[in-house]
C-alpha positions as protocol buffer text, in pm:
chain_id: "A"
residue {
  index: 1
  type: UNK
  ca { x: 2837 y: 143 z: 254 }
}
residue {
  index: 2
  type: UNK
  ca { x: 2845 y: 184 z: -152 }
}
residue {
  index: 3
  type: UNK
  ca { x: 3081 y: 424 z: -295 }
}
residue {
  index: 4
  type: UNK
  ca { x: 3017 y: 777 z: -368 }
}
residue {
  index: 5
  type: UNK
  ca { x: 3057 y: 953 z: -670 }
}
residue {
  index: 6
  type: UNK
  ca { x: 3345 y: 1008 z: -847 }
}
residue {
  index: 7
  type: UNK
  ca { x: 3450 y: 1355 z: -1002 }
}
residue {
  index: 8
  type: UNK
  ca { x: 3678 y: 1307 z: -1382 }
}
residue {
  index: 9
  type: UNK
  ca { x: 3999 y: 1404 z: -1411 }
}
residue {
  index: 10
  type: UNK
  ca { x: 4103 y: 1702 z: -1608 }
}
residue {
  index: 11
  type: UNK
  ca { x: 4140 y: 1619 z: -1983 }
}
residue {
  index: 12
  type: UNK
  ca { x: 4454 y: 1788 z: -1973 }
}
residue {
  index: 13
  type: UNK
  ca { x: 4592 y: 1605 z: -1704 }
}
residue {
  index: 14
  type: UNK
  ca { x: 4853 y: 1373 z: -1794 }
}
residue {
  index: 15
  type: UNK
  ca { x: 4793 y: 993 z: -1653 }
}
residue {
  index: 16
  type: UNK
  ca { x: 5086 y: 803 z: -1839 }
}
residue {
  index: 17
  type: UNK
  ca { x: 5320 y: 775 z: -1583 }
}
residue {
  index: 18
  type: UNK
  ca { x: 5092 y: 647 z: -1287 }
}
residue {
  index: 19
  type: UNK
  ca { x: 4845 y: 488 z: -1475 }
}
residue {
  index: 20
  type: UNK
  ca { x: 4916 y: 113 z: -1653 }
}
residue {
  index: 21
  type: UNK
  ca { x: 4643 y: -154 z: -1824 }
}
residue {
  index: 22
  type: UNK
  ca { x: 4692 y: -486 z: -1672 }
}
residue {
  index: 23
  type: UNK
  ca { x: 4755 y: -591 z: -2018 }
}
residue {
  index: 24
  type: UNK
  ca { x: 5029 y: -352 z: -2051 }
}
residue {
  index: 25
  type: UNK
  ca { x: 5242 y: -458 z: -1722 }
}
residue {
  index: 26
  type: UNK
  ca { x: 5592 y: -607 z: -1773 }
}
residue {
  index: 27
  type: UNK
  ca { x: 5616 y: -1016 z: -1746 }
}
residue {
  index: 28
  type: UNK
  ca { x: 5788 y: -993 z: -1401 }
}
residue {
  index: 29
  type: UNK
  ca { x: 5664 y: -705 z: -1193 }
}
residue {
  index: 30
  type: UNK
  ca { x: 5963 y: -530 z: -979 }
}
residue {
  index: 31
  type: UNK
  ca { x: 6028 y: -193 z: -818 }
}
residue {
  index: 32
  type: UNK
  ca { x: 6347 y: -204 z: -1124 }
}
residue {
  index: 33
  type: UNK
  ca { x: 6061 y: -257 z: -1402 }
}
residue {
  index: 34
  type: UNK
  ca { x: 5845 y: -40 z: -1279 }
}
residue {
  index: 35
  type: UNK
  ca { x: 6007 y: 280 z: -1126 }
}
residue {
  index: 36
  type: UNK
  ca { x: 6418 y: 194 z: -1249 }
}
residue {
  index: 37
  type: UNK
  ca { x: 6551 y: 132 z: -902 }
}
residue {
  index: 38
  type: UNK
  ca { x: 6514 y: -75 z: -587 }
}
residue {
  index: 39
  type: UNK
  ca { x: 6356 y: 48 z: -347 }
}
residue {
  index: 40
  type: UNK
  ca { x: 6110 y: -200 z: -140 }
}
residue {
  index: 41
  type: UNK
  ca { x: 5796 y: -245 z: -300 }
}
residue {
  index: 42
  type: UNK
  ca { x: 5447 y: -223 z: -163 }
}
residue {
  index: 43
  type: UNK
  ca { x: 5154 y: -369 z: -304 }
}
residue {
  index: 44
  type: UNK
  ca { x: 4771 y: -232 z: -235 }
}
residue {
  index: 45
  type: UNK
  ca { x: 4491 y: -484 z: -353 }
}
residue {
  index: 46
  type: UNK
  ca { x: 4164 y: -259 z: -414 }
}
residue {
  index: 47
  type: UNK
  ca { x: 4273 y: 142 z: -417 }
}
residue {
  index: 48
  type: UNK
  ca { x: 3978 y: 207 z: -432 }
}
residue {
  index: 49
  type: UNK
  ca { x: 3969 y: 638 z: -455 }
}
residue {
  index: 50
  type: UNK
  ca { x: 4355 y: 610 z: -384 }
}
residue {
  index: 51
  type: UNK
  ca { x: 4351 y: 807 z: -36 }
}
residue {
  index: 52
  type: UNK
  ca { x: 4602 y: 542 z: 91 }
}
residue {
  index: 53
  type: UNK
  ca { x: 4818 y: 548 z: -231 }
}
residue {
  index: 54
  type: UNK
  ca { x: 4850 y: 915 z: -222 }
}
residue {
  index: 55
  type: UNK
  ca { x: 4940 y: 906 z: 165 }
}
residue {
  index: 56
  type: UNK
  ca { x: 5155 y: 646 z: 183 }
}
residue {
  index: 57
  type: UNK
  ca { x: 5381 y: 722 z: -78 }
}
residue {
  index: 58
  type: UNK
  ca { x: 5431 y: 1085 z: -15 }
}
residue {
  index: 59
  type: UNK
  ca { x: 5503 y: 1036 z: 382 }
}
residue {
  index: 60
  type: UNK
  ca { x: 5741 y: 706 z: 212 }
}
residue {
  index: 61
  type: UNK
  ca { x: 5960 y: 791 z: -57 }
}
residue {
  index: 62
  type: UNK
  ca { x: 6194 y: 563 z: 50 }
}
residue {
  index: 63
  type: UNK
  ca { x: 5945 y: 303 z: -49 }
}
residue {
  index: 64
  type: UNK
  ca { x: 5743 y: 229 z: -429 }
}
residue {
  index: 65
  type: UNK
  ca { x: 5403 y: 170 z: -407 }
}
residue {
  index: 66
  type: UNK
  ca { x: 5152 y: -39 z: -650 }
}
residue {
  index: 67
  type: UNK
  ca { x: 4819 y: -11 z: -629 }
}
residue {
  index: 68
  type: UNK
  ca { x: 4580 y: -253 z: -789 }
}
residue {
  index: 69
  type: UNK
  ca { x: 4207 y: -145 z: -888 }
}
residue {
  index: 70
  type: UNK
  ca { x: 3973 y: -369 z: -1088 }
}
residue {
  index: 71
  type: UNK
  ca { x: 3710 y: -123 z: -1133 }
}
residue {
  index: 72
  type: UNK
  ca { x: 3874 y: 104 z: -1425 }
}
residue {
  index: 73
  type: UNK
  ca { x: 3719 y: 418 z: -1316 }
}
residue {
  index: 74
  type: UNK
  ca { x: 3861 y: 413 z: -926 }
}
residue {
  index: 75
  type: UNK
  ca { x: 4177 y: 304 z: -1092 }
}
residue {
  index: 76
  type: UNK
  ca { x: 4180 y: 589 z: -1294 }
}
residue {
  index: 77
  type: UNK
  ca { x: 4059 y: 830 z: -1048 }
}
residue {
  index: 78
  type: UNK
  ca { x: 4323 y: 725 z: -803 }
}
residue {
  index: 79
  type: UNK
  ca { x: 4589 y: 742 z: -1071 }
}
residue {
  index: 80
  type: UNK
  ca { x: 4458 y: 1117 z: -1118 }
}
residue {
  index: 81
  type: UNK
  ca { x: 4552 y: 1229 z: -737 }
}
residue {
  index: 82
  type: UNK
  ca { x: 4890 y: 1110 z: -783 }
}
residue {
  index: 83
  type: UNK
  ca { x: 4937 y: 1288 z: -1113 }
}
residue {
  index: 84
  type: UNK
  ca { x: 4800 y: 1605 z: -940 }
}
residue {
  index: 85
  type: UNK
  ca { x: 5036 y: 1567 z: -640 }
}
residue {
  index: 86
  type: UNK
  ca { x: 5330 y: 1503 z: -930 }
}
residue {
  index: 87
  type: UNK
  ca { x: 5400 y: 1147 z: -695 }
}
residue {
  index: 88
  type: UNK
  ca { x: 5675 y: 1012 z: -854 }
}
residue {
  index: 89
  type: UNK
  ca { x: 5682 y: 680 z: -674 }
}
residue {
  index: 90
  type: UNK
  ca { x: 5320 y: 515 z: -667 }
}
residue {
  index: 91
  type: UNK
  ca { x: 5129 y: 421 z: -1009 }
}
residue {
  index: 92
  type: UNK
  ca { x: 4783 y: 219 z: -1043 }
}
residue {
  index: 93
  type: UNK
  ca { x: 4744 y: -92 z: -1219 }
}
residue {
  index: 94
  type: UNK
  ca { x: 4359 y: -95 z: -1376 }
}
residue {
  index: 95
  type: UNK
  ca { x: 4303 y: -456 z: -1355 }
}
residue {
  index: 96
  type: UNK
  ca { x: 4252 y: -780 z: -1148 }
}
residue {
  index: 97
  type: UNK
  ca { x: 4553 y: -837 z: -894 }
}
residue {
  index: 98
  type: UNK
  ca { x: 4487 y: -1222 z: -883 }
}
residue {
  index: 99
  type: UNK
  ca { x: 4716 y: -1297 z: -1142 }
}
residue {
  index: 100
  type: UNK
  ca { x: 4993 y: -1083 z: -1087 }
}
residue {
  index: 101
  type: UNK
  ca { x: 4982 y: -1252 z: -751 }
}
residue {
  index: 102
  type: UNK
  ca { x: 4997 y: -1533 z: -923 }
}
residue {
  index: 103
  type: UNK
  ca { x: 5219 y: -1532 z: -1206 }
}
residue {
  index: 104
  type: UNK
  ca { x: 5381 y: -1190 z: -1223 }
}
residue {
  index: 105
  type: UNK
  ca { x: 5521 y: -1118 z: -874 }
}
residue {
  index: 106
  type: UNK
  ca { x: 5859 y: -1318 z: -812 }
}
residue {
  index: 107
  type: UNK
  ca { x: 5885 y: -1503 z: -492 }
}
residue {
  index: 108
  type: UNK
  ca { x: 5970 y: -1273 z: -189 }
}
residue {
  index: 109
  type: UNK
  ca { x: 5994 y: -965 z: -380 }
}
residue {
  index: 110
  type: UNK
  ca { x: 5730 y: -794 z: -131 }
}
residue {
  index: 111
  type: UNK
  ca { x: 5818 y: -526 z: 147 }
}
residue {
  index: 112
  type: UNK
  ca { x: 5420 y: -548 z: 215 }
}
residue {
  index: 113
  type: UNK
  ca { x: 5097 y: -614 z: 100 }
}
residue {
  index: 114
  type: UNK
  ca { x: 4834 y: -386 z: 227 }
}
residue {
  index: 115
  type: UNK
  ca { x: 4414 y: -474 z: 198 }
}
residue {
  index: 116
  type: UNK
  ca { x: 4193 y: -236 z: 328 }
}
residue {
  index: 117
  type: UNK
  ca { x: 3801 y: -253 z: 348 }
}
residue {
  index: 118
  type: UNK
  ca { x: 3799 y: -518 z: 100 }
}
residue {
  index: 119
  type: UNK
  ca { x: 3451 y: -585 z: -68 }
}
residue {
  index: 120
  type: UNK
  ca { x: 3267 y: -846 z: 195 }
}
residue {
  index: 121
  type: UNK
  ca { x: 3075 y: -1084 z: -89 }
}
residue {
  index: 122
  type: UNK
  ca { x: 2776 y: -1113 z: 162 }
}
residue {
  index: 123
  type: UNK
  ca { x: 2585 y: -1375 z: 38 }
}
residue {
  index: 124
  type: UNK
  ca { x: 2768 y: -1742 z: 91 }
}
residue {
  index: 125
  type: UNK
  ca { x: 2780 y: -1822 z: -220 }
}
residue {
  index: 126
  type: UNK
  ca { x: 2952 y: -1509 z: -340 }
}
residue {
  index: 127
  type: UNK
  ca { x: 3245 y: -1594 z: -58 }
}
residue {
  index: 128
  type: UNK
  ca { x: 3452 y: -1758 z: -372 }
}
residue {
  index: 129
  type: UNK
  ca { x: 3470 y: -1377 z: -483 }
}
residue {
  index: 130
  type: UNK
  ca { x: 3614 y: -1256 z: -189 }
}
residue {
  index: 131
  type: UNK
  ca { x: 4008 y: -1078 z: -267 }
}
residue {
  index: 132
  type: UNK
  ca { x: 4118 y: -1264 z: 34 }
}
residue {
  index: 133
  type: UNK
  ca { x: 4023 y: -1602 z: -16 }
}
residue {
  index: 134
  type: UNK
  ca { x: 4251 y: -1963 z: 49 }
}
residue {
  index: 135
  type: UNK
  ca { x: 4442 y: -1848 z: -342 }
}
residue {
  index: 136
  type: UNK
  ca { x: 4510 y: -1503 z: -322 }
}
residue {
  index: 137
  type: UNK
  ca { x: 4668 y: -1565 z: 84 }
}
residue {
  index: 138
  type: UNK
  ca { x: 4889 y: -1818 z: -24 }
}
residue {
  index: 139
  type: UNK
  ca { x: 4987 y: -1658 z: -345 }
}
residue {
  index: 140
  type: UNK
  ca { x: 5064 y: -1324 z: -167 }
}
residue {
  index: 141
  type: UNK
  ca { x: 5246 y: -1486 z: 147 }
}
residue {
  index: 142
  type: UNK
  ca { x: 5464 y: -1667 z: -115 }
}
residue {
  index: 143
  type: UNK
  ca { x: 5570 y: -1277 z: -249 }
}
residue {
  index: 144
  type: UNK
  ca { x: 5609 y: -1157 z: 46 }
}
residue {
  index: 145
  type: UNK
  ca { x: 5988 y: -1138 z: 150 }
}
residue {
  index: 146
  type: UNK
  ca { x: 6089 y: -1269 z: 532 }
}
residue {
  index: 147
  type: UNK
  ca { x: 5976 y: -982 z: 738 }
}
residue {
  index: 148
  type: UNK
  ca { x: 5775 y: -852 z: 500 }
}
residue {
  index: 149
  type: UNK
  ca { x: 5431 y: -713 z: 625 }
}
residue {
  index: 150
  type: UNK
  ca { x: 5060 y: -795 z: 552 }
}
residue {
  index: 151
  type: UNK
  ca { x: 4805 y: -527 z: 691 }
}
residue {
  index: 152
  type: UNK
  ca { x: 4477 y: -606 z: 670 }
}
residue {
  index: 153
  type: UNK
  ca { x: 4152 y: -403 z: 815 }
}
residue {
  index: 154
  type: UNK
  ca { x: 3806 y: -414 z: 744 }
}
residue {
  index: 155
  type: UNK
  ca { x: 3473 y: -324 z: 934 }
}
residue {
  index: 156
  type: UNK
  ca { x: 3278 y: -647 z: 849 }
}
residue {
  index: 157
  type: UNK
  ca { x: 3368 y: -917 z: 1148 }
}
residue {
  index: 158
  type: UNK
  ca { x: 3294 y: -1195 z: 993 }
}
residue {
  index: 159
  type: UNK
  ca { x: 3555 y: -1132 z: 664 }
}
residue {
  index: 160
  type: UNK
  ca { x: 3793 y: -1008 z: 975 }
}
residue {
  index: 161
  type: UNK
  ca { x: 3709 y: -1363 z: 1185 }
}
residue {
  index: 162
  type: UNK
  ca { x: 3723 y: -1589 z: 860 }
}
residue {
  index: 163
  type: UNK
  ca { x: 4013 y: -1417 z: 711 }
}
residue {
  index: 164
  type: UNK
  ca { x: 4209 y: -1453 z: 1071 }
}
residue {
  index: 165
  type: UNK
  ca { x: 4131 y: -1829 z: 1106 }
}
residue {
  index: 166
  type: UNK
  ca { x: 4220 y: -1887 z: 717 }
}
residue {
  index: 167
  type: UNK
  ca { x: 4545 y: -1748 z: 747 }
}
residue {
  index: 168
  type: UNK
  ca { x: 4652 y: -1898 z: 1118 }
}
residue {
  index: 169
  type: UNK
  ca { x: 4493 y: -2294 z: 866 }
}
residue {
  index: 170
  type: UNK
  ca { x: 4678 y: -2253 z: 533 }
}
residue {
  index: 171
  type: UNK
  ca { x: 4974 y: -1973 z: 589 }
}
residue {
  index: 172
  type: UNK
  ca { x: 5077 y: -1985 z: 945 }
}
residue {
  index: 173
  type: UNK
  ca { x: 5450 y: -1855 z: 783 }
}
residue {
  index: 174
  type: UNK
  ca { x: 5276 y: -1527 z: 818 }
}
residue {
  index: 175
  type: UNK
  ca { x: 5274 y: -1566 z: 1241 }
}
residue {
  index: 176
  type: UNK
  ca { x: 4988 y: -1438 z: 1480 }
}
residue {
  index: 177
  type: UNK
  ca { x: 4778 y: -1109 z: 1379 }
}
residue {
  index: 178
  type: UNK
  ca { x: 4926 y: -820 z: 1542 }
}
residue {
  index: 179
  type: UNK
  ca { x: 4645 y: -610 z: 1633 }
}
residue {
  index: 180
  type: UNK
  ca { x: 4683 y: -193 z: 1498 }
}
residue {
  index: 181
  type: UNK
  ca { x: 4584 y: 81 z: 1668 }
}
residue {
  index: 182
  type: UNK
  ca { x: 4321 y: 370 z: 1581 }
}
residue {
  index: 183
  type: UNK
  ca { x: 4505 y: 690 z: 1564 }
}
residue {
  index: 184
  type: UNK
  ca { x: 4325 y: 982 z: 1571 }
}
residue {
  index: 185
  type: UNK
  ca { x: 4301 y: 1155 z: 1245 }
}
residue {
  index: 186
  type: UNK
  ca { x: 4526 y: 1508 z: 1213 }
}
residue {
  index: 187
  type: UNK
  ca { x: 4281 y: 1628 z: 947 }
}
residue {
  index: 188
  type: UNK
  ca { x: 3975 y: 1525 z: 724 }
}
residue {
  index: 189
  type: UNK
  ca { x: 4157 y: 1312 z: 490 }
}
residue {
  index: 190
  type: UNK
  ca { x: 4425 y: 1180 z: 777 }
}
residue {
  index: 191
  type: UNK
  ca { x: 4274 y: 800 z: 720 }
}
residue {
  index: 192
  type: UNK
  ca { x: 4359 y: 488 z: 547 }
}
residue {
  index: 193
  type: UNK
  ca { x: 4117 y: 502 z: 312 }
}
residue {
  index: 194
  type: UNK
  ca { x: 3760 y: 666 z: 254 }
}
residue {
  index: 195
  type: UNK
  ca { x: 3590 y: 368 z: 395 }
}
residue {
  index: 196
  type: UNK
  ca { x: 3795 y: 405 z: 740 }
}
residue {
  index: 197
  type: UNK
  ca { x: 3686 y: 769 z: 731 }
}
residue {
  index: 198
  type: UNK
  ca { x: 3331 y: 669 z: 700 }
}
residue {
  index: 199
  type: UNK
  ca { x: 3335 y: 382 z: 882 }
}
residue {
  index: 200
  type: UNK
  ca { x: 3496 y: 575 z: 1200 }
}
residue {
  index: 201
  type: UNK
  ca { x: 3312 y: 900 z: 1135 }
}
residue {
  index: 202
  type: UNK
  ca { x: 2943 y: 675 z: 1172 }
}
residue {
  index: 203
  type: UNK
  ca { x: 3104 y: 472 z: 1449 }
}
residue {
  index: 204
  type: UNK
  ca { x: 3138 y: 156 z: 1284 }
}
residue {
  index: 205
  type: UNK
  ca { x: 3381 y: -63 z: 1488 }
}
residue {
  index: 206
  type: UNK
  ca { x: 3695 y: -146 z: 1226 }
}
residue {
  index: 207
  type: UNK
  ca { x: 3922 y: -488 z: 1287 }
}
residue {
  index: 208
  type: UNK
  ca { x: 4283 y: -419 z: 1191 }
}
residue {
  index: 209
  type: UNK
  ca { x: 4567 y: -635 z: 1193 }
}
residue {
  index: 210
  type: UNK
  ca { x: 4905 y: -698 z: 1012 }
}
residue {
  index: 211
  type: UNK
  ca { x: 5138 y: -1003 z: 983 }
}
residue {
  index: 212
  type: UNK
  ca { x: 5497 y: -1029 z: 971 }
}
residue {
  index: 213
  type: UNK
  ca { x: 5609 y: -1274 z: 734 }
}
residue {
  index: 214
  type: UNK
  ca { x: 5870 y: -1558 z: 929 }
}
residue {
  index: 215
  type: UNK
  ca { x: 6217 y: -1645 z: 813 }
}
residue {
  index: 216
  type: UNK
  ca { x: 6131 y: -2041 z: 737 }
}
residue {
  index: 217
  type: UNK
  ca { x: 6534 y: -2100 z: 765 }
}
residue {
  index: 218
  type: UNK
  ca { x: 6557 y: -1959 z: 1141 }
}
């Protein structure tokens, strides 16, 4: 289902504080860097709108949350709600989360990882394009603390299937998929993401799992 419109931010609206260029990030991202203490941090690949963001972080504030958005505009929106909802603990990265996977997230320095509705790359040869592909699972299990969670849903069953057998082949650390339950929605925006709310709303079936990371000492 392609994205709806998006509605701009109010030019008067102050985005500083929870939104940040890729280009801007510190060298080594950390809850510290980022937000001046330690809580655990969370990590969201592809914001998207930012319904999750917004949601998790004000029912968490225990936790820090980072959301990653390639497409600048999304980023930008979602960096809007949480300036409107003065969120003091979530911010948006406008950029690709590949190499902060990569190169800017220290080894098991993740409280979880959280993918939801990813963009399915239909056509095979597109698959390389894919957020979860054989790089970006082993670079985020390696950030990942022990314990640490990876959710994953989406409504396409073949990224769910392929995505499932990928992870059991190259990061088996990670342990079996846990399957997660649909829980009925308290009000309109009581979802995930905008795609779950769609996706559930049309009665499109939606595969969702998480992973708990394994202590590799025990």
């Amino acid at each position: 289902m392609p994205r709806s419109s998006l509605r701009r931010p109010g030019q008067d609206l102050d985005l500083s504080k929870h939104l940040i260029q890729a280009d801007d990030l510190p060298e080594t991202i950390s809850s510290e860097n980022l937000f001046g203490d330690h809580r655990p941090l969370e990590l969201e690949i592809g914001s998207g709108k930012g319904l999750f963001m917004m949601n998790a972080a004000s029912t968490n504030p225990e936790h820090v949350f980072l959301g990653v958005e390639i497409i600048g505009k999304y980023a930008k929106h979602a960096a809007a709600k949480l300036a409107s909802s003065q969120c003091s603990n979530a911010k948006m990265v406008s950029g690709n989360a590949e190499p902060l996977l990569s190169k800017a997230i220290s080894a098991a320095s993740l409280e979880a990882v959280h993918v939801y509705f990813p963009d399915p790359w239909w056509k095979k040869r597109h698959r390389k394009r894919r957020v979860l592909n054989e790089s970006s699972i082993r670079n985020l299990t390696r950030c990942l603390r022990p314990g640490g969670r990876f959710h994953f849903w989406t409504d396409v069953l073949d990224y769910f299937e392929n995505t499932v057998e990928l992870i059991a082949e190259i990061a088996p650390i990670l342990g079996i998929p846990i399957p997660e339950d649909e829980i009925a929605a308290a009000h309109d925006l009581d979802y995930r993401t905008h795609f779950e709310r769609r996706s559930r709303q049309n009665q499109i079936p939606v595969y969702r799992v998480r992973y708990i990371k394994r202590d590799e000492h025990q």
